[in-house]
N, C-alpha and C positions, 0 to 999 in steps of 0.2 A: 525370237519368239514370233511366231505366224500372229494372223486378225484371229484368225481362229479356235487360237489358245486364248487370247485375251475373257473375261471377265466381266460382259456390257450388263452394267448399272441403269438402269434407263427412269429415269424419274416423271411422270408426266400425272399430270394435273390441269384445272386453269388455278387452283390457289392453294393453299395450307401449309407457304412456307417451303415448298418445293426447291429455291434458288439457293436459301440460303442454308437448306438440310443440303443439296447434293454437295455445294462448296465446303461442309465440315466434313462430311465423309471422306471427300477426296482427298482433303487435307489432311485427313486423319489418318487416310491410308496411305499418305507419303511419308506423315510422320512416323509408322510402323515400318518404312524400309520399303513399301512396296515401292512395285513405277505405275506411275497411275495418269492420263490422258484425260480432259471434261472437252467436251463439243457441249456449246451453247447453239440450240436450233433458232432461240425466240432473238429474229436478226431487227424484231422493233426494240424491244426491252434491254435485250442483253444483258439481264439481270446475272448470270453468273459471269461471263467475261468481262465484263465492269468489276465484279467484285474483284476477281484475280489480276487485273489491271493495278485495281488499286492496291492489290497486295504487293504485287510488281513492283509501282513506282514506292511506295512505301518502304519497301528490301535497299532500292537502291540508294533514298532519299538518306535513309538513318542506318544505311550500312549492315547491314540484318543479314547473320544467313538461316534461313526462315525453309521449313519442305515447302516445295513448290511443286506444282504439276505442268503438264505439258496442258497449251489448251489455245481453241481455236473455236471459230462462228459457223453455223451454215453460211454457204452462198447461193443459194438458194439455185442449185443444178439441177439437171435432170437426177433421177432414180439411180441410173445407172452410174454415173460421177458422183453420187451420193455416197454411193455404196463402195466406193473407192476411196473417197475421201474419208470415209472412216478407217479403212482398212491402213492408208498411211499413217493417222494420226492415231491408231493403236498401236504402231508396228513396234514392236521391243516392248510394249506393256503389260501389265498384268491386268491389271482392271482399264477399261474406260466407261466413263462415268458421263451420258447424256441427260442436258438438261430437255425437255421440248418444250414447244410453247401453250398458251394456258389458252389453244384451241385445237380443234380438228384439221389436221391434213396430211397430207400424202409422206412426208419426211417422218411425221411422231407415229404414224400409223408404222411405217418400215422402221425407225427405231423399234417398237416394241415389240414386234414378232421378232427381231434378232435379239432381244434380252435374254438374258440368264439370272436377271434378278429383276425384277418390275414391281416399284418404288410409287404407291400413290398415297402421296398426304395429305390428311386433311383436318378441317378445324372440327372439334367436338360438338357439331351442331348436323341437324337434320338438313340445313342449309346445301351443306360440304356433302351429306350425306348421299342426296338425292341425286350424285354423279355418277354414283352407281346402285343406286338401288331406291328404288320408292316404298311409302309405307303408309298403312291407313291412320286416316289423323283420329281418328277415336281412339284404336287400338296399340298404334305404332308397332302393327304388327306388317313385316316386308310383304307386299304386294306382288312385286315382279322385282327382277332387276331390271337396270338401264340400259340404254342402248351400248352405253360404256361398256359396262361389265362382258354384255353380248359380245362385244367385239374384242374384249380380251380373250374372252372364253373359245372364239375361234381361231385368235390367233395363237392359243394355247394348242388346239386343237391340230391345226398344221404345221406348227414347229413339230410336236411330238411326230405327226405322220411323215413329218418332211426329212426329220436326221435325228430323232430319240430324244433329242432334248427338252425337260418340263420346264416351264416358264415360271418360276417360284415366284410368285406375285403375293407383294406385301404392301399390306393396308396400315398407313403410320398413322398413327392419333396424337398430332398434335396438339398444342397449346390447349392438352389438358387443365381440366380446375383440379388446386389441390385441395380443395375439399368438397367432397361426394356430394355430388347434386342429384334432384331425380329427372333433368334431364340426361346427364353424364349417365346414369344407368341406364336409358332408354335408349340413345346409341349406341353404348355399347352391347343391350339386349339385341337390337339390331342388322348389328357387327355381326355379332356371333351367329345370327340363323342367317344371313345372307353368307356369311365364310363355308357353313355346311353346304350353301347351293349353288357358288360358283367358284367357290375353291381357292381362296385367299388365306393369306395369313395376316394375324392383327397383331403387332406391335408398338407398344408405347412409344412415342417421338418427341420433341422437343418443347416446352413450357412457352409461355409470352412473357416474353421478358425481354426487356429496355436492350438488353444489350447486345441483341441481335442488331437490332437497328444503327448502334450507336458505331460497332466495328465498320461498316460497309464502306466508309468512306477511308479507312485505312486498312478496305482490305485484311485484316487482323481476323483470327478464331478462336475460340475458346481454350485452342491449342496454346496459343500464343502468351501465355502469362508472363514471360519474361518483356514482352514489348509492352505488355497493356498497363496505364499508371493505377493504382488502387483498385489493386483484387479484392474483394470484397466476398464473403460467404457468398451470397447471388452467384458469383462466376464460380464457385467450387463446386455451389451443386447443379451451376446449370454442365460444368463440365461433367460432373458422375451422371449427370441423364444424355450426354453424349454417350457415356464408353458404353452406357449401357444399351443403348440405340443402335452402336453397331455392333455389338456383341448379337444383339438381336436378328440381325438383319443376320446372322450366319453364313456370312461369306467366305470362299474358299481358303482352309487356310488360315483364317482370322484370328487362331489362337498362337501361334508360332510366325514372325515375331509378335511381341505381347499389342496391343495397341493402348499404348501412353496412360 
C-alpha cells in the first residue's frame, strides 16, 4: 500500500482533548482489523507517544496481547525529510493518524493540507471557540472567523486545486455537559452558522470524565475492558460515546469490519 493510499487523520488544536481522542481512534481502528500509524509532532509534550509507550510497556509488563499501532515523533527535519518521514511511517497502512502541536508551524501547517479528515476538538465553551471563529459578546452572534479557520479554508482550497481532494474538516465538541445549558446552546448556535460559512462538520466527541485521565499512565482505552479492574456504568457509556464518535467521523470503510 503506497503513502498515497493511506487515510491521514490529522488532529490539530492547542486543547480539547485532542491526544487523548486521536490515541482512541487509532486504537480503535486497530482494534477493527485496520493497520493504522500515529506520528506525534508536539516533540515538547509527546502527549500521544507517551501514551502508546505506556501502552507498550504495559503489553509487555502483564503480558497483554492488546491492538496496537505503529507510531513515532517529529524530528523536527526540514519539509522535505518531513514529508518522507511520513511517507515510511504510512507505508503498508490504511489510516495514519497525526497528532500536531497545540501551536502554529510549519510541520502542523503541512500536516493539514495533506489531510483527508481534519479533526479539531474543542471544549464547549466560547473559550475553545474563539480558535476559529469570533462572536459578538451581546449577541453571540459569529462576527468573522479566525485566522485559523482562514487558513484551513485555503488549505481546503489548494488541496482541491492541487489533486481533487476535499479536506473533510470536523469540528468535535467535547466534554460536553449532559444537561442542556444556555451557554451549551449558544455554541452550539454558533457551531452551526460558522459550519454554513467555512464549511465544517460538527460532531459530538468525548464527555470529562475521570477516566481519561486515570488510563494514561497504563496506556489502557476504553477499548481495553478486559485489562481495566472495575468497569463501572461510567466506562460503558463513555465507551458507547466512543463508537459513536467514530461512527461520526465517517471514515472510509468504517462500517465493514464493524468497529468493537
Amino acid at each position: 500500500m503506497t503513502a498515497k493510499s493511506v487515510h491521514i487523520i490529522v488532529f490539530a488544536n492547542e486543547k480539547g482533548g485532542k491526544s487523548t481522542t486521536a490515541v482512541h481512534v487509532a486504537i480503535a481502528l486497530a482494534a477493527a482489523g485496520r493497520r493504522v500509524a500515529a506520528l506525534d509532532l508536539d516533540s515538547r509534550q509527546r502527549t500521544t507517544a507517551r501514551y502508546l509507550e505506556n501502552r507498550q510497556a504495559s503489553m509487555t509488563k502483564k503480558v497483554l496481547d492488546l491492538p496496537m499501532v505503529r507510531f513515532a515523533t517529529s524530528d523536527g527535519s526540514s519539509l522535505a525529510e518531513f514529508e518522507d518521514h511520513i511517507a515510511s511511517l504510512a507505508e503498508g497502512c490504511e489510516f495514519l493518524i497525526i497528532d500536531t502541536p497545540g501551536r502554529d508551524d510549519q510541520f502542523a501547517r503541512f500536516a493539514a493540507a495533506r489531510a483527508n479528515t481534519l479533526v479539531t476538538p474543542m471544549n464547549d465553551s466560547f473559550v475553545d471557540f474563539d480558535l476559529i471563529g469570533q462572536v459578538d459578546p451581546e449577541t453571540y452572534k459569529v462576527r468573522k472567523p479566525s485566522f485559523y479557520s482562514e487558513l484551513i479554508w485555503d488549505a481546503r482550497k489548494a488541496r482541491a486545486k492541487q489533486d481533487g481532494v476535499t479536506i473533510d474538516w470536523v469540528v468535535l465538541r467535547n466534554r460536553l455537559q449532559h444537561i442542556e445549558a444556555r451557554n451549551m446552546r449558544r455554541v452550539g448556535a454558533a457551531l452551526a452558522e460558522l459550519s454554513r460559512r467555512v464549511g465544517f462538520r460538527v460532531i459530538p466527541g468525548l464527555s470529562e470524565r475521570v477516566i481519561y485521565r486515570e488510563l494514561f499512565p497504563s496506556g489502557f482505552t476504553l477499548l481495553d475492558f478486559a485489562a481495566i479492574p472495575e468497569v463501572g456504568l461510567s466506562h460503558v457509556a463513555a465507551r458507547q460515546e466512543l463508537r459513536e464518535m467514530i461512527s461520526a467521523l465517517a471514515l472510509p470503510d468504517s462500517q465493514q469490519p464493524r468497529l468493537f
